[in-house]
N, C-alpha and C positions, 0 to 999 in steps of 0.2 A: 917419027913420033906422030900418032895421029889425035885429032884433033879430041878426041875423049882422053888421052892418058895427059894432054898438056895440059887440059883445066883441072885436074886432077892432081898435078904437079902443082900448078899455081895453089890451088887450095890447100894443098899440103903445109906450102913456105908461109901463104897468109896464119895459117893456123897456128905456126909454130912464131911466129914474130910475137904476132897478139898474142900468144902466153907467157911472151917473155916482158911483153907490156904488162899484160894482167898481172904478172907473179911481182913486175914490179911496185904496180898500184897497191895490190894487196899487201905488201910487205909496208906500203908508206901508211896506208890506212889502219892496218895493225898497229905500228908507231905510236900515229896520233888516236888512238881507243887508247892503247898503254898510258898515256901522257894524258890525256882525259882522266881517268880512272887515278892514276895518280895524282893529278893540283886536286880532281873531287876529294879524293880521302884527306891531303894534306889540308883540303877547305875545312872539311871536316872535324879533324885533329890543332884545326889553327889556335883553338885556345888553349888546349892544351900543350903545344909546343911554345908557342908564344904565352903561357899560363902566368899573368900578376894574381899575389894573393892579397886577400883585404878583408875587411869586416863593414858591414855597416848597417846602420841602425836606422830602423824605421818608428813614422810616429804616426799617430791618427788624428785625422782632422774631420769632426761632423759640424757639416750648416757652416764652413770655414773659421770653425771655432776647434785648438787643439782639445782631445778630449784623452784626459790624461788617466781615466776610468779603465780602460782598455789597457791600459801600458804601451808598453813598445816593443817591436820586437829586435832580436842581434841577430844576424846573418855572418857567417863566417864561410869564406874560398876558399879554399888550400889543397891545391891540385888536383884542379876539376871534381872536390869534393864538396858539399856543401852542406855543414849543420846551419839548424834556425830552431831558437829557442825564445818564447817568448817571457820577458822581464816582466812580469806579472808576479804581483807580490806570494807570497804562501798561502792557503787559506787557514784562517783563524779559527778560533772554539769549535775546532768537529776534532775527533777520533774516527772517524772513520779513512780508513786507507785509502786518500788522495791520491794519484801518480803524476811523477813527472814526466811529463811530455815533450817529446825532442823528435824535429822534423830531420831528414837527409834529403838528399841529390847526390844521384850518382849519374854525370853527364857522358858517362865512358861507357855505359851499362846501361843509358833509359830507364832508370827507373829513380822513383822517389820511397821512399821508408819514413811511416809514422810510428814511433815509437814511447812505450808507455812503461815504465819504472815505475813497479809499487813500493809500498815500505816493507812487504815484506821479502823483499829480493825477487820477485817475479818479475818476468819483461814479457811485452805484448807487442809484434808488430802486425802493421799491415802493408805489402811488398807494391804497389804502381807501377805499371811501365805506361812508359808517356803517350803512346798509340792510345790509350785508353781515356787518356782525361780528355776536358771540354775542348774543342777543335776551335782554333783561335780564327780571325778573316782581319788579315792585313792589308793597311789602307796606305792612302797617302797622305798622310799628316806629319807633319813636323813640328817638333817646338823643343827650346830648352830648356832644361829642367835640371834642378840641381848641377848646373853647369855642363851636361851633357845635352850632345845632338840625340835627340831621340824620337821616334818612332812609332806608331800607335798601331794597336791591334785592338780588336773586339769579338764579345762575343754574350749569348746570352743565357744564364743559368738561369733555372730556374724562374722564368719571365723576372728574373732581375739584370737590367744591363750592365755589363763591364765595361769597362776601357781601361787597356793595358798599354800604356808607355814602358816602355825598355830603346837600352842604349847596345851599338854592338862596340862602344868607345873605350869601356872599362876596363877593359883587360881580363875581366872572368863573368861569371857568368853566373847570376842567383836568382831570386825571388825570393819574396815574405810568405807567398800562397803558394804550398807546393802543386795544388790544383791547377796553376797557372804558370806553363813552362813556356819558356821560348830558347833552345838549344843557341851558343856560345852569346849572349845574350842578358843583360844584365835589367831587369824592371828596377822600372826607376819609382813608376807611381800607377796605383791601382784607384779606378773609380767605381763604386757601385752606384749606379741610380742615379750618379750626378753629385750625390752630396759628401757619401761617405769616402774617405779620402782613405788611400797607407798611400804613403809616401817617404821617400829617403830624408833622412833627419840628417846622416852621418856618415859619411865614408872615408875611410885610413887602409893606402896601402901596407901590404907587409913585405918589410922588405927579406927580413930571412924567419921563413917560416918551419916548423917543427916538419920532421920531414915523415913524421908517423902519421898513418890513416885517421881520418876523422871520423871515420865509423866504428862501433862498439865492436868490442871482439865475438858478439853472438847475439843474433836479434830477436834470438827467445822462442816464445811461440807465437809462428804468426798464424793470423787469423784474418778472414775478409772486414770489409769495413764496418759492414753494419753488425758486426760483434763485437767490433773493435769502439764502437761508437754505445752501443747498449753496455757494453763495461765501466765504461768510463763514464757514463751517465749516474751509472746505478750508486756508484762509489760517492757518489755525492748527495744521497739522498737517504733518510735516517729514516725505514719505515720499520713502523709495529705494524704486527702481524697480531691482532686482535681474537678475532674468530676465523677458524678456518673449517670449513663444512661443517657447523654447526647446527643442528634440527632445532626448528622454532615450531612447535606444535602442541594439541591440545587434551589433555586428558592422560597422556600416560602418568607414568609411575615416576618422580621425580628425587632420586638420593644426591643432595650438595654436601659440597665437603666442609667440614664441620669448620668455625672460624670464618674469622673475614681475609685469605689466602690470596696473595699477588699471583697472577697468570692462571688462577685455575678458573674454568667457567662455572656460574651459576644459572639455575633455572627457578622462574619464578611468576605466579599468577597462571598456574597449572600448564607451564612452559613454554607460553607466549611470551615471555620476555626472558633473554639471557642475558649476562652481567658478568663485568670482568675487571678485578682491580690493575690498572697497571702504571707503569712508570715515563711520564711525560719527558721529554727532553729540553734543555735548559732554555726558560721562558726570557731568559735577557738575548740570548741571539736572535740572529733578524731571519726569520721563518716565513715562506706561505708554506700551509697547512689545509692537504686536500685529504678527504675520504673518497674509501673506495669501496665501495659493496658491492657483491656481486649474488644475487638470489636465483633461485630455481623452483619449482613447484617439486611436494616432494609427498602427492596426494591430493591436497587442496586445490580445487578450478577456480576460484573465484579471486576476484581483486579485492586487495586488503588495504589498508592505509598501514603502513610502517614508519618507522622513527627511528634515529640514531640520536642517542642523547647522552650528557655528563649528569651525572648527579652531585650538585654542589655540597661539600658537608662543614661549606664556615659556618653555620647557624646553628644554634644549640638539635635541632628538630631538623630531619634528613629523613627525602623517601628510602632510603637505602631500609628503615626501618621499618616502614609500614611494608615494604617486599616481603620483608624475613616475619614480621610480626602482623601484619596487617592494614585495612586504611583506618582504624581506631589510632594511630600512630599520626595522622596526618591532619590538617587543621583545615577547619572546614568554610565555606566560602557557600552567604544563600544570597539568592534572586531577592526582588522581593514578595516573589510568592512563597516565599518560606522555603523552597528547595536546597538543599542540602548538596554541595560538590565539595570532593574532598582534595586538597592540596593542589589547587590552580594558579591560587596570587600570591605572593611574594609578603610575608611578613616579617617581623622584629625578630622572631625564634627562627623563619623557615624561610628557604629559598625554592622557587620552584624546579622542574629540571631543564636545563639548558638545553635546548634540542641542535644538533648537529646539522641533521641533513631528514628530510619528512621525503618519504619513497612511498611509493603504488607500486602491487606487485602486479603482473598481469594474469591474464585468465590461462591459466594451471601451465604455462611455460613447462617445456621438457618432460614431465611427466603423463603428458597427453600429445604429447606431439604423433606420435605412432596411432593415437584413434583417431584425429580428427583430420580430412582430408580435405584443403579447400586449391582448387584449380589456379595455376600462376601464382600459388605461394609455398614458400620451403619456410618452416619454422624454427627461431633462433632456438639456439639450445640456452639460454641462461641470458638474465637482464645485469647488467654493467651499468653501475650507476658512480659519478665521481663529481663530487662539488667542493670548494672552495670553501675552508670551513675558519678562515685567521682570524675574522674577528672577534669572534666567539668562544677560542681554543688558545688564540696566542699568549692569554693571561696566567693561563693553568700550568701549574707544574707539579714537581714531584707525582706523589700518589693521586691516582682520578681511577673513579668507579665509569666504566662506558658501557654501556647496554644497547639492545635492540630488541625493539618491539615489531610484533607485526601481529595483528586483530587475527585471530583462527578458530575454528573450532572441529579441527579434521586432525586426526590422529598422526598422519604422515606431513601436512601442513609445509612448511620450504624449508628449506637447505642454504642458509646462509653465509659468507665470510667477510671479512671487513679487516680492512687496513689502512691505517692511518699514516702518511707522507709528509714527512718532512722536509723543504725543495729551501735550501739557502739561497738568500735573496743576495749575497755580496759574495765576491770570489776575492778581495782583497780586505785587507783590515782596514779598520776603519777606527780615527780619532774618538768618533763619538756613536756612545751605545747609542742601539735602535730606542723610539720612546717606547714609555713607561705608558702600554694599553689600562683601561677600567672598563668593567664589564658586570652588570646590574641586572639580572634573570628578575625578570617583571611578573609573567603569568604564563601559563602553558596547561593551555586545555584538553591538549590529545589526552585522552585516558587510558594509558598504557596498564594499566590495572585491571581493565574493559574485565575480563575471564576470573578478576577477582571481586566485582562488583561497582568499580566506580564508576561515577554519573560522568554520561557524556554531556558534550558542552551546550547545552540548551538553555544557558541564562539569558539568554538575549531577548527572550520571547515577553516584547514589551518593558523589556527593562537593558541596561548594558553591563559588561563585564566591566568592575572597577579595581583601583587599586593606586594605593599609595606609595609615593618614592622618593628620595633624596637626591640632591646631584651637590656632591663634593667642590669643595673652592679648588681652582686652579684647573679646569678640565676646560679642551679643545675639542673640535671636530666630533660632539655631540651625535649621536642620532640612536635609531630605534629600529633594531634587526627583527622584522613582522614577516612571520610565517602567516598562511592563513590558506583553509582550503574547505567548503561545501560537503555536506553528506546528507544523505534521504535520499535515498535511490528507489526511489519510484516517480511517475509523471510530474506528478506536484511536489517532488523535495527539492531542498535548497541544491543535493547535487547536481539537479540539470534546469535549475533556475538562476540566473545572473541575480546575485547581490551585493549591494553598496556597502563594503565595511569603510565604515568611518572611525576616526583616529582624535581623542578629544582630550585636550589638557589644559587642567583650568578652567574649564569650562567654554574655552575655545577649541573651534574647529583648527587640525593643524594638516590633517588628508583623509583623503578619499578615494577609493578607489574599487572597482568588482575584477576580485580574483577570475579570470576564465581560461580555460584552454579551446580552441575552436580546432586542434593540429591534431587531434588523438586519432584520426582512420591512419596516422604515418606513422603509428608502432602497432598494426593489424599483425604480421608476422612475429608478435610477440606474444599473442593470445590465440594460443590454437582451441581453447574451451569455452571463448566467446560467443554466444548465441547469435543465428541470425537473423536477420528480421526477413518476412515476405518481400521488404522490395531493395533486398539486398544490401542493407548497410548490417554490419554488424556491433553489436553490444558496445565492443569494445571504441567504434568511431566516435560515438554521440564524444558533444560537446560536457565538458563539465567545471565544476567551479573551483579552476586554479590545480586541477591536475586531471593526469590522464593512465587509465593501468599501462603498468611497465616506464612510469616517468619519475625524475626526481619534482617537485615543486619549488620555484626559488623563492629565495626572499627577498621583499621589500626592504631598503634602506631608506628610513625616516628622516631627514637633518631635522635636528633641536637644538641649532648654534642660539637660537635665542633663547632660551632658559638661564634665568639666573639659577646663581646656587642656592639650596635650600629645598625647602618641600613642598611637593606637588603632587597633582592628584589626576590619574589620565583614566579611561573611558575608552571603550570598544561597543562599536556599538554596530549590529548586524538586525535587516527585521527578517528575522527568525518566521520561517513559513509555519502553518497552521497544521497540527496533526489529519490526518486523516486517516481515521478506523484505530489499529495498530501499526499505522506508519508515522514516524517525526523525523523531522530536521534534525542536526546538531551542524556546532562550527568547532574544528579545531585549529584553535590560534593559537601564536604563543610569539614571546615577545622578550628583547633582550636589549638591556642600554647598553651602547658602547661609544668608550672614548677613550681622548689619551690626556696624558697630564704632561701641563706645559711644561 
């Protein structure tokens, strides 16, 4: 044998040794993978094979005070299943189709199911698997809690921080927040932000449990969350649908249906104002009550002053009348220059009209967006306007005449809708009704009649808007809901001069203050028919007094906790700028007592 076939030989025998080593490692190392792979799955399935079932009941703690406003929620285990239902009482005086709402876990399946039960046998879910929800970052904390060794994890929603204690002591496995999972794992206590506490109130093993699934035999239609969330929102909110793209304009041809008709619209003061009888929802529940208009240009360029108002009809004397009949129907109110304004202040026969919400439309929105081209701006298609109207609204019920004005004189003029929200303020019943509001319409100068001749508000010129009023025994939290906003649109009018309306009862000063807006170039993308000046600012920037085109104007809330009961006599007092040629000033203010009875 020579000395090439003997190493040849040797490398043969090495070769074949080492793969009977090799085939032996690989068979031990397959082994231990199998036996890996198997304790991991049995890690896995631990709670379920070793599965306790229980229940237990969580409570809220805020500022470490229980707050038993929220309720509590139940939590039920039963073989690696988990409903969670919160003990939150029914809600009260609504008709409208509330759902019951029932949370799952399914630890076998990763996922979690929100589930919504209407009344009228509809089901709504929404399906989670837990890869998706907020990603937890565990620490090294320990403390005991509720008698368990437990654990802390965190993480941050929405720049709100959590900390999540959970035990893996329990024997199953749940949570109060299906948003907040931790697989065979039991939380014990959720923190938000430090203060808001869920924590275990209550835990009771079971010791022989029902051995049927605890999830519904069909989970309906599901749907993603944020549908599942706009559903269940909506179901709880009572809105009228007032006007819906209804034309406020000037000079056409105007047929109303004959009668004074719930839900039909009217037009009136040659169809600058429309008007609609309809049916309020029950004034003893506890309400906020927002409006919501939304306008459009639909012809008209120009900025208008608009109104959303009630027409009061406790008083023998209602504008409802002077619409259909004229302002000879209305009681008149002079300066003492002897000028003449018709149904402004509040008398024995008359109320004046309640104003809701006082809007500016902007320079011709949507109907000129296509001519007018201005570089790094896209123009909104329609102004969306929504204010907070309860103090003023919460009183009213049954029957109410509501209207809108907007000043025109353009045949196509805007396209408006309006609806009216009503957002329950309690989810549980409650011992004691909401108080018993009072609400006293003082004066109101807008002249929504403007197209049928009434005088704008020019009293002021040397003299003040007066008016006398009562205030009822037993009334709290007094004050005086003041509109107020500037017109004369030109150099020298009150719209682009700051003025001091002053507020006087009794002949004492009680406030003061100038209506302004200095923020109007930040709704420029809502007036595309705005002129622009040579050094670049446009029409619609300038500053103005207490609003801006395409803006709601808010109100002043007055306190008048010091008035005794009885009568009194208050004063508006504005100094009214100086005509120039055929240009004048006017103020449209208006003014509403509100209180509640002890």
């Amino acid at each position: 044998m020579n000395l090439k076939t003997y190493r040849f030989s040797r490398f043969f025998k090495y070769l074949i040794s080492n793969y009977l080593v090799m085939k032996k490692n690989i068979y031990i190392i397959s082994t231990l993978l199998l036996v890996c792979a198997f304790l991991r799955i049995s890690a896995q399935n631990k709670v379920v094979e070793n599965q306790k079932n229980g229940s237990v009941i969580y409570k809220t703690i805020v500022n470490g005070k229980e707050n038993s406003e929220d309720g509590k929620i139940a939590l039920l285990s039963i073989n690696n299943e988990v409903k969670i239902k919160s003990l939150r009482k029914e809600i009260v005086k609504t008709k409208l189709d509330i759902p019951s709402e029932t949370m799952y876990i399914d630890y076998q399946s990763n996922k979690t199911y929100q589930v919504a039960d209407f009344k009228n046998s509809k089901r709504m879910t929404v399906e989670t698997s837990f890869n998706t929800l907020p990603k937890l970052e565990l620490t090294n904390e320990k403390a005991i809690i509720a008698g368990f060794e437990c654990k802390k994890a965190q993480t941050v929603i929405r720049s709100n921080k959590i900390e999540i204690w959970y035990t893996e002591k329990a024997g199953f496995a749940g949570t109060p927040m299906i948003s907040l999972i931790i697989p065979n794992a039991l939380i014990v206590k959720v923190v938000r932000n430090g203060n808001f506490e869920t924590v275990i109130d209550k835990i009771e093993y079971i010791k022989k449990a029902n051995t049927s699934s605890l999830f519904p035999d069909s989970w309906g239609v599901q749907v993603d969350a944020v549908t599942y969330k706009a559903k269940i929102t909506e179901n709880y909110v009572t809105t009228i649908n007032v006007f819906d793209r209804e034309q406020i304009s000037f000079g056409n041809e105007i047929k109303n249906p004959t009668g004074e008709n719930s839900n039909l619209t009217y037009k009136f003061s040659n169809g600058t104002v429309i008007l609609k009888k309809i049916t309020l929802p029950d004034p003893d529940a506890d309400y906020s009550i927002f409006a919501e208009l939304v306008q459009y240009s639909n012809g008209d360029a120009y900025d208008r002053t608009g109104s959303v108002f009630i027409i009061p009809t406790d008083r023998p004397v209602s504008f409802l009348k002077a619409l259909q009949n004229g302002l000879s129907e209305l009681p008149v109110y002079k300066d003492k220059q002897g000028k003449s304004y018709q149904g402004v202040v509040a008398t024995d026969d008359f109320s004046p009209l309640v104003e809701l919400m006082r809007f500016f439309t902007p320079f011709g929105i949507r109907h000129y967006n296509n001519q007018v081209t201005v570089l790094g701006l896209k123009w909104e298609d329609s102004t969306y306007y929504k204010q907070d109207i309860t103090p003023v609204l919460s009183k009213l019920k049954c029957d109410a005449w509501v209207g809108v004005f907007i000043g025109n004189y353009d045949r196509g003029g805007h396209i408006v809708s309006l609806k009216l929200k009503y957002y329950p303020n309690e989810q549980t019943e409650k011992d004691k009704a909401p108080g018993k509001t009072w609400i006293s319409p003082l004066f109101n100068t807008v002249n929504i009649m403007e197209m049928s001749g009434q005088e704008y508000g020019t009293m002021f010129n040397q003299d003040s808007l007066r008016v006398n009023f009562n205030i009822p025994k037993g009334l709290k939290n007094i004050q005086l809901q003041y509109i107020s906003t500037g017109h004369g649109g030109w150099d020298g009018g009150d719209e682009f001069n700051p003025k001091t309306n002053q507020i006087i009862i009794d002949e004492k000063p009680i406030y003061s203050y100038i209506p302004w807006r200095s923020d109007c170039a930040t709704f420029r993308k809502y007036n595309p028919a705005s002129g622009n000046f040579w050094n670049g600012i446009s029409s619609s920037d300038l500053s103005r007094s207490g609003w801006c085109p395409g803006t709601l104007t808010n109100p002043v809330f007055i306190p008048l906790n010091t008035l005794e009961p009885g009568n009194h006599k208050l004063k508006v007092a504005i100094p009214l700028g100086q005509r120039e040629g055929g240009s004048f000033s006017a103020w449209c203010v208006s003014g509403v007592l509100i209180g509640e009875f002890e």
